[in-house]
Steps between C-alpha positions, in 0.01 A plus 500: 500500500270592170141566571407491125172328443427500868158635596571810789411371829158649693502728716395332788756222469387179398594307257396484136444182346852553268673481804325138645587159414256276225192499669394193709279284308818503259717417768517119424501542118834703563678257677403249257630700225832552692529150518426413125770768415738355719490118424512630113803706533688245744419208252635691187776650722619114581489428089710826462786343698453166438638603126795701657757207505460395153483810379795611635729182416397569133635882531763401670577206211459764218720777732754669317777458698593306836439808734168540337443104568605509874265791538211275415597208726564713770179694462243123490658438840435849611139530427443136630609655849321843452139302327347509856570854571396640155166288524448618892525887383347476171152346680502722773503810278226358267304404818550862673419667211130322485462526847587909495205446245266335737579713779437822305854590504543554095732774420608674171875441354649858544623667218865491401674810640730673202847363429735766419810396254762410787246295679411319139867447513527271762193293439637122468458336131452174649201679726312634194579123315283367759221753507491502095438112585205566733319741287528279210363201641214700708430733113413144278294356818350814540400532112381161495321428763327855481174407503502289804705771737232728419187305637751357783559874615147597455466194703688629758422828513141419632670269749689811586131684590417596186852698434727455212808395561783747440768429247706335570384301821340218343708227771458238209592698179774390254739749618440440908600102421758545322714810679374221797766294347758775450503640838509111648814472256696848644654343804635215391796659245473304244646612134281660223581233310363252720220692588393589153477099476238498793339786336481292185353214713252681710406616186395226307389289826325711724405816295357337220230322692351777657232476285368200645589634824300893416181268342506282817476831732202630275301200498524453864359859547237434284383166652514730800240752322745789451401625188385179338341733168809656452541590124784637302421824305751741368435839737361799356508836532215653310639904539811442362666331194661162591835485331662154404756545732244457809333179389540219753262174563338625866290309759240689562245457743156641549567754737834712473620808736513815199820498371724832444541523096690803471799521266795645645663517177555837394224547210630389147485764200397261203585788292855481557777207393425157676627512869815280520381417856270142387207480753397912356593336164259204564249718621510721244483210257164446670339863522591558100345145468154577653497851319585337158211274516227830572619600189444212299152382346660149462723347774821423323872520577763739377634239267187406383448180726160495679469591831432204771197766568385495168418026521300568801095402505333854416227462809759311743514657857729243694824432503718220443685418851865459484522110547283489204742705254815312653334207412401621184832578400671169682266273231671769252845471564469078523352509146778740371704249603403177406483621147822753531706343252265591203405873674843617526513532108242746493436798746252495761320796433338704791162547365460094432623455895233750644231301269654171629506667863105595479400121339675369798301670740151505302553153519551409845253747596153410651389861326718585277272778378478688840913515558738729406874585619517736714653864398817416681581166341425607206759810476745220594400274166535788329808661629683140457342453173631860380856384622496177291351713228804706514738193515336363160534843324860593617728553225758427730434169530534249241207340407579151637510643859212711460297159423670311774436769750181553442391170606622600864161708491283276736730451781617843497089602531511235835796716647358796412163418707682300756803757565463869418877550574547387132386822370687733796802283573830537284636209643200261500613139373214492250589832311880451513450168297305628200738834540804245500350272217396862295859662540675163384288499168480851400960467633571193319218347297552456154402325203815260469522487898745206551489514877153363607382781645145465339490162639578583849227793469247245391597240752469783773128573381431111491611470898253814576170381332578135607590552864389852613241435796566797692824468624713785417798348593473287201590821287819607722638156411505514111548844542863376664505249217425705222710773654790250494443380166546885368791543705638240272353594159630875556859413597527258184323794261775738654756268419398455146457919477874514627630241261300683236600892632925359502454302154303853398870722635686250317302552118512819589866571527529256141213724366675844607843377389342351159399880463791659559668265286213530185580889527863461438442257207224762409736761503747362312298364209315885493539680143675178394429191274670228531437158324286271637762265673662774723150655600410166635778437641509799711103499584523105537825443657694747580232656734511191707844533588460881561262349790672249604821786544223775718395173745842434549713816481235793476439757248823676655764294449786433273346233304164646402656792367726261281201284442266819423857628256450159286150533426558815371802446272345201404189673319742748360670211352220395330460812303684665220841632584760747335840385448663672818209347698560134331807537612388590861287162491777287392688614837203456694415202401727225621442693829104521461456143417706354815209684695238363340697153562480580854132601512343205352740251737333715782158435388594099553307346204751515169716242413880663406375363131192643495660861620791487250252429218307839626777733480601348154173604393504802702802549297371428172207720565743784542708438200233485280369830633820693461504336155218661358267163488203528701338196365797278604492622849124488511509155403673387837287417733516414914382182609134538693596510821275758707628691846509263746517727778226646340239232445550457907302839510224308351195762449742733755680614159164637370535768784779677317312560230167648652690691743323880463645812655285661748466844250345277241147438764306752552472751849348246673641228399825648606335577850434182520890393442585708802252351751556101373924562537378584889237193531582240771593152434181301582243708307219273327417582160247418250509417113225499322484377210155456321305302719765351704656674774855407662593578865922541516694628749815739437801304645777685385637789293799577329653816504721433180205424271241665691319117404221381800480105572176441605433118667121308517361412821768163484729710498645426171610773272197604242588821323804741452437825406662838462421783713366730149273146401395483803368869558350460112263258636367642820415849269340220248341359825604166405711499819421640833618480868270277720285615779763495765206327697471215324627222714352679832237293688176443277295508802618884549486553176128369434348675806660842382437427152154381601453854729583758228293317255196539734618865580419542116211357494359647772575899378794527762758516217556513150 
């Protein structure tokens, strides 16, 4: 049994007043408390099941299959039978739980023992499902109904003699009502499935009016004079810095037992790289924050955006209480978004909100001249504002979801003061939005985006400022939506880079064979002149059915080297020949043109007319040439009638001809060539190109041409380029590699970002 928080017991034996029920004048008000509790929960508990047949007939109507169907009929029967016993157990551990409270019987949750790996092994999935369920539903009740929990425990504690109540062992917190429900749920061996749908229920029936039930409780306290002044203050602790990361909305009353502030953190070197661990992060954040601002004659920003500090009165000496700066912001958030369809064109900028933010509560002030925020509220404005600050100035981002992000700025502040997990919590719903909505637009936003994804970005923002009240469960369910949506967009942008990487393998194998083929013709026409007609035949024509011979056959086989053999003699045809050569031609020929015959039927687009009036001329041409007249054979001519293989290359072709060696660039340039023939598929690069700037990815390479294909964020093919142009422009600096962080969460990124900056600033680093 822990004794933590437990006062040691006297020497002489009697009791101390921890250890005694609520004291006897409160006897009454107890039991009348128990009783409100009760008749809440049981009325809320009967509306929880009177929605479990309907809700299960639908699930069982949109069930998969007939197993899955029968599962939900069976199961309405079964928790008809089992209602009374769920509803029996459920009560009489909510009412136990008070009355351990009223008796003086409060104890502290122990601490989970260690799991080693084989006992982690044989924890149930379906076990952790349901606990995952609990905490959720407890975490958003929790974060909104903060305010109230607070003056209902301080509340209690004086009922409990003046003691605060340990962790934990508040009988009516989120988390004691709703495991209530899990552990009334355990005996009766019902599926996950069917429980998560009761989970779902109790959820949305009995959990989400505990705020009437939590501002009942504290109103009839206060009508019985327990703590009728109470205000709500944010707690400070004048020796030390407060760091974002510890603001919370308390209850605090006038008189408090002296509460242990020590930090058993190890003690953070703000010299060194910001800790990856995010509460020292946070608080780090905080101590660079408050030494920053000794330095400064004027209270700005790192960015250049005033400090909340720096709107304050100059002679105020109160503070602004929390319901006043929620409020503040609420009248905020419902102007942003009666007029959002004309703000999301244009950023909100951070130092108009803090402006807006101190008009607000000027205004609704009684002496507006005598208030200021409070040290610790303001380090929060300013720590969210620096994050949105970062958003709008992240070249990462395009600028369409910088502007639509930025208007996020006012609900994210009310999290911020409401929940200080969204600054030391990977996994808080709040931060893995924005991260989620960030990623997508830096992954696949693009000028020409054809998928919507701007839209569903904008339409995300538009559900936050509209209906964000405090409920963080409202960001877990468009994070599932968005998530979902992304899921989609991604698999159809990977489709399109695959249908772009295979139609990429299949130029290239044209463009290498187009090579090899222009080399041949190349080789044969080298140190020779032949008229016009031949040339162009062979650079026009022939090439295309030396390609169309390596697709098939390859450059090993029987007919390219004939094919390769009649481009040759047929440039030395076309030049001047001695008799015993002429006479060599005139055996070759019958021979020579029966393969050309045979090449341009492969090729699939000459009529037997049109090919018997090209070897006549082909013919000609050669007479003429062994005749001695150049001008007759100059005169014939080939019909225009470009590569057609080749014009399927399109700009491809060009390649061949700006194709550089890697001796021809310079040392480093030819460094460079060894490290991009080792890069990974995946890498982001950028372009610039004057002003503009072009984010591609490298999708494939080709090992014949040493060519990259690089695809936009649609995953459509954008650029080809060799591995020599390529290494060119990153030692021109016109290309470079991206930050390989670029698509990591902008919340890490800004609060590191944000923590070296202030290092800097602050003399810690250069």
């Amino acid at each position: 049994m822990t004794t933590q928080g437990t006062p040691p017991t006297p020497a002489n034996g009697s009791r101390n007043l921890a250890s005694r029920g609520i004291q006897p004048r409160f006897s009454e008000l107890g039991q009348s408390c128990r009783k409100l509790v009760l008749n809440h929960l049981a009325d809320n508990l009967q509306r929880t099941f009177a929605q479990v047949d309907d809700t299960l007939f639908q699930c069982a109507e949109n069930a998969e299959n007939n197993q899955v169907q029968a599962l939900f009929f069976d199961s309405m029967r079964s928790i008809r039978k089992m209602r009374p016993q769920i509803e029996r157990h459920y009560h009489l551990s909510i009412s136990q739980g008070i009355g351990n409270f009223l008796d003086g019987k409060l104890t502290t949750p122990a601490s989970p023992r260690a799991v080693d790996a084989d006992e982690l092994a044989l924890v149930q999935n379906d076990d952790y499902e349901e606990s995952l369920q609990i905490t959720n539903m407890a975490s958003r009740v929790q974060a909104r109904c903060a305010q109230a929990l607070f003056a209902l425990e301080q509340r209690l504690a004086l009922l409990n003699n003046g003691q605060p109540l340990p962790e934990g062992s508040n009988p009516v917190a989120p988390k004691t009502i709703a495991q209530a429900f899990l552990a009334a749920l355990a005996p009766c061996g019902l599926p996950l499935r069917i429980k998560l749908v009761l989970y779902s229920l109790f959820d949305k029936q009995l959990m989400h009016e505990l705020d009437k039930l939590y501002d009942s409780l504290n109103q009839r306290l206060v009508d019985a004079g327990v703590l009728p002044n109470l205000k709500y203050t944010a707690t400070r602790t004048p020796a030390a810095v407060q760091s974002p990361s510890s603001i919370e909305i308390t209850a605090q009353p006038a008189r408090t037992a002296p509460r242990d502030t020590r930090d058993e953190r190890p003690l953070l070197d703000l010299d060194a790289a910001p800790p990856s661990d995010l509460n020292q992060l946070v608080d780090g954040l905080s101590t660079l924050l408050a030494e920053y601002r000794k330095h400064q004659s004027a209270i700005g920003m790192p960015g250049g955006t005033p400090s909340m500090a720096s709107f304050a009165p100059e002679n105020a000496r109160r503070s602004y209480d929390a319901a006043d700066l929620l409020a503040a912001l609420d009248r905020m958030q419902q102007a942003s978004a009666e007029e959002l369809a004309q703000r999301l064109e244009r950023p909100q900028q951070v130092a108009g909100l803090k402006a807006d933010l101190q008009r607000q509560l000027a205004s609704h002030s009684v002496e507006p001249l005598q208030h200021r925020l409070g040290n610790r509220e303001t380090d929060v404005i300013d720590l969210v504002g620096m994050l949105f600050d970062f958003i709008l100035d992240d070249d990462n981002l395009p600028q369409p979801y910088k502007v639509a992000l930025s208007h996020l700025h006012t609900p994210y502040l009310k999290v911020a003061l409401l929940d200080k997990a969204l600054f030391t919590r990977q996994h808080h719903p709040a931060r893995q939005l924005i991260n989620a909505m960030a990623k997508a637009g830096v992954l696949y936003g693009a000028q020409d985006e054809v998928h919507g994804l701007l839209a569903k970005v904008r339409w995300v923002v538009k559900q936050v400022i509209e209906h964000f009240s405090g409920d963080l469960q409202l960001f877990d369910e468009l994070l599932k939506e968005f998530n979902e949506f992304t899921g989609t967009l991604k698999q159809r942008v990977d489709l399109q880079e695959r249908r772009a990487v295979e139609t990429a393998k299949g130029r290239d194998k044209l463009l290498a064979a187009r090579h090899q083929s222009a080399q041949v013709i190349a080789q044969s026409l080298a140190k020779r002149s032949p008229p016009p007609l031949i040339r162009h035949f062979l650079e026009r024509t022939w090439i295309d059915v030396l390609v169309f011979i390596q697709l098939r056959h390859g450059s090993s086989s029987e007919q390219w080297q004939r094919a390769s053999e009649v481009a040759e003699q047929l440039a030395w045809s076309g030049t001047q020949l001695d008799a015993a050569h002429r006479d060599r031609l005139q055996q070759l020929r019958i021979e020579m043109l029966e393969e050309l015959r045979k090449g341009l039927m492969l090729l699939g687009g000459y009529h037997q007319d049109d090919i018997r009036r090209l070897l006549q001329d082909l013919v000609a041409c050669q007479h003429a040439v062994q005749a001695g007249q150049p001008g007759l054979a100059s005169g014939l001519t080939l019909p225009p009638n470009p590569s057609q293989l080749g014009a399927m290359l399109g700009d491809d072709a060009a390649l061949l001809n700006v194709v550089k060696a890697s001796t021809t660039l310079s040392q480093k340039g030819q460094r460079l060539v060894s490290e991009l023939e080792k890069i990974e598929f995946g890498t982001w690069f950028e372009f610039i190109n004057g002003d503009k700037r072009q984010t591609l990815k490298l999708s494939w390479y080709s090992p014949t041409t040493h060519n990259y294909m690089f695809v936009d964020p649609n995953g459509q093919r954008a650029a080809v380029k060799s591995v020599s142009q390529l290494a060119e422009e990153m030692e021109q600096g016109i290309a470079r590699l991206s930050k390989p962080d670029r698509a990591a969460p902008v919340v890490d990124r800004a609060l590191t970002a944000v923590y070296r900056v202030l290092q800097q600033l602050t003399g810690r680093t250069h």
